[in-house]
N, C-alpha and C positions, 0 to 999 in steps of 0.2 A: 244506491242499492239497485242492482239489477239483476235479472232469472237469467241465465242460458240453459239449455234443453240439448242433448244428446238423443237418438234413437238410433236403437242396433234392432233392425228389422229381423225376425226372426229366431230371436236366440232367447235361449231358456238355461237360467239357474235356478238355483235352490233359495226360498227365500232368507234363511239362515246366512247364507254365504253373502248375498244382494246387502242384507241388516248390517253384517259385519264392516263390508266396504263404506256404507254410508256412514256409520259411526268415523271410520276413520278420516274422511272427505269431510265429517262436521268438526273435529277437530285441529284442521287446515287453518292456517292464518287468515283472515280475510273471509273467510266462510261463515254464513250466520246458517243457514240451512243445507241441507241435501237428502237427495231420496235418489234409490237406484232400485227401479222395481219395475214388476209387469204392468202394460198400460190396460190393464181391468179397468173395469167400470165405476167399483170401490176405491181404486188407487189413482183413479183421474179424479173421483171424491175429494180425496184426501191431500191430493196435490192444488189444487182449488181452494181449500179450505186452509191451507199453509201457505196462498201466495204463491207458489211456484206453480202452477198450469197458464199456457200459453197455447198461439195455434197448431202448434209442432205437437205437443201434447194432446189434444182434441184431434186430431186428425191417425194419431196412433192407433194398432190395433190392437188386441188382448196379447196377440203373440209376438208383439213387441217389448223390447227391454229400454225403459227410458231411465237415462241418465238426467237428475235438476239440479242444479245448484243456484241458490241465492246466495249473494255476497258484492263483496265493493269488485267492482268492475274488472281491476288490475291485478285482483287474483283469482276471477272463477275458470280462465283458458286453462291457469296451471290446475286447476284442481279437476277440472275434467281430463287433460292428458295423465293424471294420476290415477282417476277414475277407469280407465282403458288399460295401463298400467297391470290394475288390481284384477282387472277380469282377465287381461292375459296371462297372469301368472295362475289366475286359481284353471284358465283351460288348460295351461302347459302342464297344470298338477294332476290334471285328471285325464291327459292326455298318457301319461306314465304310470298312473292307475295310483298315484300318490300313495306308494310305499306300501299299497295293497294288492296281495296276489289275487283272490278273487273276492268278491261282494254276490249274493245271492241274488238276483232280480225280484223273484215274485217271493209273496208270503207263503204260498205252495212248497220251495223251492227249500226255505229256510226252516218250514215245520219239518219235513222231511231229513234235512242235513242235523235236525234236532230234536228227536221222538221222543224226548225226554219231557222236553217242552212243555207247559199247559198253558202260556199267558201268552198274548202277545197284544204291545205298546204301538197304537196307532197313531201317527202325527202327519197328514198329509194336509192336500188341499182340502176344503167340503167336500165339492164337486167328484171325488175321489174315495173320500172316507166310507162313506156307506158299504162298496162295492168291495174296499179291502176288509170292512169289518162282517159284512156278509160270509166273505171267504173264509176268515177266522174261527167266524163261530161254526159252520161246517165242516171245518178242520176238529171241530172237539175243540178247541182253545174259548178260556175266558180271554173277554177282552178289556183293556180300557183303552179308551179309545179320547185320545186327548184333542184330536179337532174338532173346530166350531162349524157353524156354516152348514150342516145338516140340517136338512128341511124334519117337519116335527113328525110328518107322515113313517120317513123311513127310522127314526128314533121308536117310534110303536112298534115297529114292523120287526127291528132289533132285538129291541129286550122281550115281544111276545116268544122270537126265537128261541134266546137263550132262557128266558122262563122255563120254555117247555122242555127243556133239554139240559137242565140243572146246569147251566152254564150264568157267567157275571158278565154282564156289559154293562162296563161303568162307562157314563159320557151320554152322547157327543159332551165335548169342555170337559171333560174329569180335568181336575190337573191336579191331581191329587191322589195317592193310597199307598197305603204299606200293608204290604199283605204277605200274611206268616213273615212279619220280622223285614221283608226284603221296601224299599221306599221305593214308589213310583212317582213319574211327574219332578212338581215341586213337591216334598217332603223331608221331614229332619229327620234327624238319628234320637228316635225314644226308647226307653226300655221295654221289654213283654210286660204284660202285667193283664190286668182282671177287667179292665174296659175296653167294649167293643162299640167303636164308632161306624155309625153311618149319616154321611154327611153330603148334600146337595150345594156343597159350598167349599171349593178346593181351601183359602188361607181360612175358614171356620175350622176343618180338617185341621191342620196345620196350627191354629191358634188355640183348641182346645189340646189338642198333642202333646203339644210344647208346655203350657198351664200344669198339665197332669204332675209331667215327669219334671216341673222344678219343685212339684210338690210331692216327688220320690215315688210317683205312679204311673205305670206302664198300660199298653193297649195290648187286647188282643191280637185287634184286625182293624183296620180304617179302609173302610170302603166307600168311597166315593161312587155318585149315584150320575153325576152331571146337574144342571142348575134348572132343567126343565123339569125333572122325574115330577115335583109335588103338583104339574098342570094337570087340569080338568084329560085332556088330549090324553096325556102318556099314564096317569091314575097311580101313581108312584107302585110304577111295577118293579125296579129296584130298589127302592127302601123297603117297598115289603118281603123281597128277597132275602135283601142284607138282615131285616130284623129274624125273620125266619132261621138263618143260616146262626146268629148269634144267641138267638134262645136255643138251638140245639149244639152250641160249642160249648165243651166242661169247664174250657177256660175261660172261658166270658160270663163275669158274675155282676155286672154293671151293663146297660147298653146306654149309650148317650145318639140321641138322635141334633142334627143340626140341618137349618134350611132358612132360607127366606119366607114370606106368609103364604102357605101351600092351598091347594083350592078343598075349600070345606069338606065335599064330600071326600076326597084322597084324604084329609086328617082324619075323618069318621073311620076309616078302612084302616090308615095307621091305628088309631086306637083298640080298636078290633081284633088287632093282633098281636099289640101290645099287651092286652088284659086275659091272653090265650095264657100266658107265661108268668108264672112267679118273680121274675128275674126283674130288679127296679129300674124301673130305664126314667133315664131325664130326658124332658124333650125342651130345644130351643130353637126357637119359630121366631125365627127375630121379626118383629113390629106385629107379632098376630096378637087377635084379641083373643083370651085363652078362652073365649066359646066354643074354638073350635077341639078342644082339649077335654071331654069326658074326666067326672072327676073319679078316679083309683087311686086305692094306696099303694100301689105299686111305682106310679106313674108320677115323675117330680117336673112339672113346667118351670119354667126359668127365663127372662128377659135380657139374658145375654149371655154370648160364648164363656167367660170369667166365672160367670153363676155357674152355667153347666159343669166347667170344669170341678169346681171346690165341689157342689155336689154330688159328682160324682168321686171325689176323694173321697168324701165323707161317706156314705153309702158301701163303696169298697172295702173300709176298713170296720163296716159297724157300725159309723159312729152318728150322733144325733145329728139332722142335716139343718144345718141354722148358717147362714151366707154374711159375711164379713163383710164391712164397709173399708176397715184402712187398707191404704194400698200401698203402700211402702215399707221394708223392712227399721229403714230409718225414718220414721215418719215425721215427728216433732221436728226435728234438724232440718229434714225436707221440708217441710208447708211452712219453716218459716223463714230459709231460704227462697221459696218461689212468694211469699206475700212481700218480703221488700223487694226483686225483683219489677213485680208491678206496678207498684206504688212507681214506681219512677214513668207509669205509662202517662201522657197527656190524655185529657177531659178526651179532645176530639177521637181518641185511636179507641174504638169499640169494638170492631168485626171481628171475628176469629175467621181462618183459614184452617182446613184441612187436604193436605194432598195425600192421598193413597197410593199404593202398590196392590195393596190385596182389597179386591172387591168388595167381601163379606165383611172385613172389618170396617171398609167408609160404610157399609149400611149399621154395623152395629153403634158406630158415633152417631148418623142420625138419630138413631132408636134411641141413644141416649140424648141427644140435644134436644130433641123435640120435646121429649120429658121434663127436659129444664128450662130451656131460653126460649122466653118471651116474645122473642123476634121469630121471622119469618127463618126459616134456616135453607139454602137452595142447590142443587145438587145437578148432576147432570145424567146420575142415578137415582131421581129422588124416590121417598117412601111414597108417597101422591104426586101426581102428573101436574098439579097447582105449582109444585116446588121446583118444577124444571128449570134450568137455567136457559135463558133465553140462545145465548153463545155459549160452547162449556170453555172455550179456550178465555173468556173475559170472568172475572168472579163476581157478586154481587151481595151485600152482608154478610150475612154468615154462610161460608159456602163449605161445601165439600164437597173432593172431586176424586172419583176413579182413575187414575190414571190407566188402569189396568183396560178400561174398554174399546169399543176396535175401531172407537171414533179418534185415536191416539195413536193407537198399533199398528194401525195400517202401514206397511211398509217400516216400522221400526221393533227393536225389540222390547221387548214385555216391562215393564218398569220395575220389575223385579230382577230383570236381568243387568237392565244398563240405564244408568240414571240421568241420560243426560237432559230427559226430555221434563223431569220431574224436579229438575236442578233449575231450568231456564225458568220455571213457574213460580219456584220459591223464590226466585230473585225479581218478576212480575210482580210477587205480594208485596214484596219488602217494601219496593216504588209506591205504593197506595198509602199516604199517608193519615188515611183510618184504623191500618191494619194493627190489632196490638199482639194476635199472636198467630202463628204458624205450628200446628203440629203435622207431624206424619210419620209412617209406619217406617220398620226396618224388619223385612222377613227374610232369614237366612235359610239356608241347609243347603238339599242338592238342587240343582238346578238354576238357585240364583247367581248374585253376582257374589265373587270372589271376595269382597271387601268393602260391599254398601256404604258403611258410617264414614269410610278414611273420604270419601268422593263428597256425601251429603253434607260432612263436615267445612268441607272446603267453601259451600255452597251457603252454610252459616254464617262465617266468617265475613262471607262478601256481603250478604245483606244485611249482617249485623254494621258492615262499616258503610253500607246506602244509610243506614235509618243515625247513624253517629254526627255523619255528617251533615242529618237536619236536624238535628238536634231531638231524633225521638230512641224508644228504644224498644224491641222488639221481643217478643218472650218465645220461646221452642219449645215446644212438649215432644216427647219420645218414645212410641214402645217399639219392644224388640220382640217378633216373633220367632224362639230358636232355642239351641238347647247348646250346652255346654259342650257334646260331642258334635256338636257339628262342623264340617271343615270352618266356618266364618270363627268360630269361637263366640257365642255369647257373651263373655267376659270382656272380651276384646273389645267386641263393637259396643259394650256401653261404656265403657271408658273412654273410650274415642268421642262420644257423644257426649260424656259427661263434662271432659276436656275441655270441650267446645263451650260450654256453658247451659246445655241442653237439659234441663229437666227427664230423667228417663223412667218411662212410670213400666211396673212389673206385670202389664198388658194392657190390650189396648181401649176396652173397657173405663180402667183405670186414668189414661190418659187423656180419656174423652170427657170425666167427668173434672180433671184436675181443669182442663181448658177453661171449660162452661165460667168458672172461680171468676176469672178476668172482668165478665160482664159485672158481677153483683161487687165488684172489689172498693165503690165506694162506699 
């Protein structure tokens, strides 16, 4: 196994297009790795931490583009002349203006060609975002603003703006909203209906969404806040927007709040303004102690995205709000397909594994693990700083991992988009012969990947025939975050999963608790 290293001194692509080429360099014969990306400071991290940095790498500067490939010796030459290849055709493309007569430069340029306009979608660098979401909001435009990498100073400085100027700045990180009907970011295709979501947790957004509308219930408005708003610093100046804006809409007769554990005094101020309003809002604070939660009868606390959602079903239509344990529409059939399932597990295979795509949801399976198992549970997101994973790329008992954080991303895309980095890890667990089960997410709609389950499927298969061959046997649990309308098809990918022999529970809540089973199963 050997690294070679490329550097094209001075030249600049788009990270999207750089993502694109390495995906297809990783699928090269002989190739175990590659990254084609700017030589940042982050991504000389990143290449270090994958084995691939050398002195060529160290010696590069920010405005350098390095080409890495690791692999067997005898194929990484061709994979780099393919690599060169791919950059020259995508300059040749852009050199012709690739089948586009003109493109706007500035955001200035593009409000103007579109006075109609009221949003606009920002995804640049950090080092960049502020200054276009600045412009935005001076434009009179809401923003959401989908890059990370803003400092928390200019995130104050943002939404006091658009505070004061009846404007939305959702972000920095939104990756999420559908507003009036239209899906920004990642987002599915749900019905309108009578609940209005505000949510500091793009696949929370996205997972209660989805829950509503299989239970034939639509949103008003999902507005995404970004994942710092509930800090001491920013004092959840968009959630208290968002709740504002949804107690004075006619059609929002529910409000559903969603976040990680927010800083006390920002829930005091949330509640504050919750109890201004008749209007029954659910709030879930995944892993807080509900001290922070004043008690109203207006106001329904909840311990997870699953609970939020039915409650707020229930609430919409009237009805008494009482939260369901079964999780399957075939239940008996199911739990007694997955308990012979594990009986076939050996004494030694204990550990459960979680790999994620959506962030919110690996915190919502802590919330649930902790609750239940015994053991130490360890994360590389964990709920306490105790529970951190020493390396996140090695697991250690019971683990669950984000796939989705930038200690992965750097230089690849999102694992919601392309699974290849989330496939190599599930085929790592299988190899562990403690492991007895593997769950993980499948989030469709817009912006994911085209056909998630047809690829993760493939990825079953193979470490279902690692664990055959030593004679153990491995259990998969599944939830699907999505909706029947959306391009992936719901349907589709659980079948695909089911196929495979994959247990696929009807969220991820649900899946999280079917897992835990494994432990207690003598």
């Amino acid at each position: 196994m050997v690294v070679k290293t490329l550097i094209r001194n001075g030249e600049y692509h788009d990270s999207v297009s750089l993502m694109l080429i390495a995906k297809e360099l990783r699928q090269m014969v002989g190739v175990v790795d590659a990254a084609v990306i700017m030589a940042t400071e982050a991504n000389k991290d990143f290449l270090r931490n994958a084995g691939m940095e050398n002195d060529e790498v160290k010696l590069a500067s920010p405005n350098d583009l390095v080409i890495c490939i690791k692999g067997e010796a005898v194929d990484i030459n061709k994979a780099l002349s393919e690599a060169e290849r791919l950059l020259s055709v995508k300059q040749a493309a852009q050199a012709i203006g690739g089948g586009i007569s003109y493109r706007s430069k500035t955001l200035r340029a593009v409000a103007k060609a579109n006075p109609n306009s009221n949003m606009a979608v920002i995804s640049v660098a950090g080092k960049y975002a502020f200054d276009e979401a600045w412009e935005a909001l001076h434009l009179g435009l809401h923003v959401l603003l989908f890059s990370d990498n803003v400092s928390i100073e200019h995130e104050v400085l943002l939404k006091e703006y658009a505070h004061d100027h009846g404007l939305l700045l959702m972000g920095p990180g939104a990756g999420t909203a559908i507003i009036n009907g239209v899906s920004l970011g990642f987002a599915n295709v749900v019905p309108k209906g009578p609940v209005g979501i505000v949510s500091a947790a793009g696949t929370g957004l996205q997972e209660v969404s989805t829950i509503l509308a299989k239970h034939g219930v639509g949103i008003s408005q999902g507005i995404g806040t970004g994942g710092r708003d509930l800090k001491m610093e920013v004092g959840g100046i968009m959630m208290l927007d968002g709740i504002e804006a949804l107690q004075g809409d006619d059609a929002t007769k529910v409000i559903v709040l969603i976040s990680k554990p927010p800083d006390p005094v920002v829930a005091s101020k949330i509640m504050k303004q919750l109890i201004k309003n008749v209007k029954p809002s659910v709030i879930c604070f995944l892993g807080s102690e509900w001290s922070v939660v004043n008690k109203s009868p207006s106001v329904f606390p909840v311990s997870t995205l699953k609970d939020a959602a039915i409650v707020a079903v229930q609430l919409s239509r009237g009805e008494e709000v009482k939260l369901a344990n079964q999780f399957t529409n075939n239940y008996i059939e199911f739990i007694e397909r997955f308990f012979l399932t594990i009986k076939r597990l050996k004494p030694d295979q204990r550990y459960l594994r979680a790999l994620y795509s959506g962030g919110t949801l690996a915190y919502e399976a802590q919330v649930i693990w902790k609750e239940i198992v015994v053991d130490k549970v360890y994360s590389n997101v964990p709920l306490i700083i105790e529970d951190k994973l020493p390396d996140s790329y090695k697991s250690i008992g019971h683990t669950i991992i984000d796939l989705g954080e930038e200690e992965f991303t750097v230089g690849r895309p999102h694992p919601m988009i392309e699974n290849d980095l989330r496939i190599r890890r599930l085929i790592q667990e299988a190899n562990d012969p403690e492991v007895a089960l593997i769950l993980f997410d499948v989030v469709i709609g817009y912006g994911a990947h085209p056909d998630p389950a047809s690829e993760l499927v493939k990825a079953v298969n193979e470490a279902r025939k690692i664990a055959q061959e030593n004679r153990r046997e491995i259990v998969f649990i599944a939830s699907v975050t999505g909706t029947e309308a959306d391009p992936q098809k719901l349907s589709r990918q659980v079948k695909s999963l089911n196929e495979a022999g994959v247990f696929v529970c009807e969220c991820n809540a649900d899946a999280a608790r079917l897992a835990v089973k494994v432990i207690n199963r003598n």
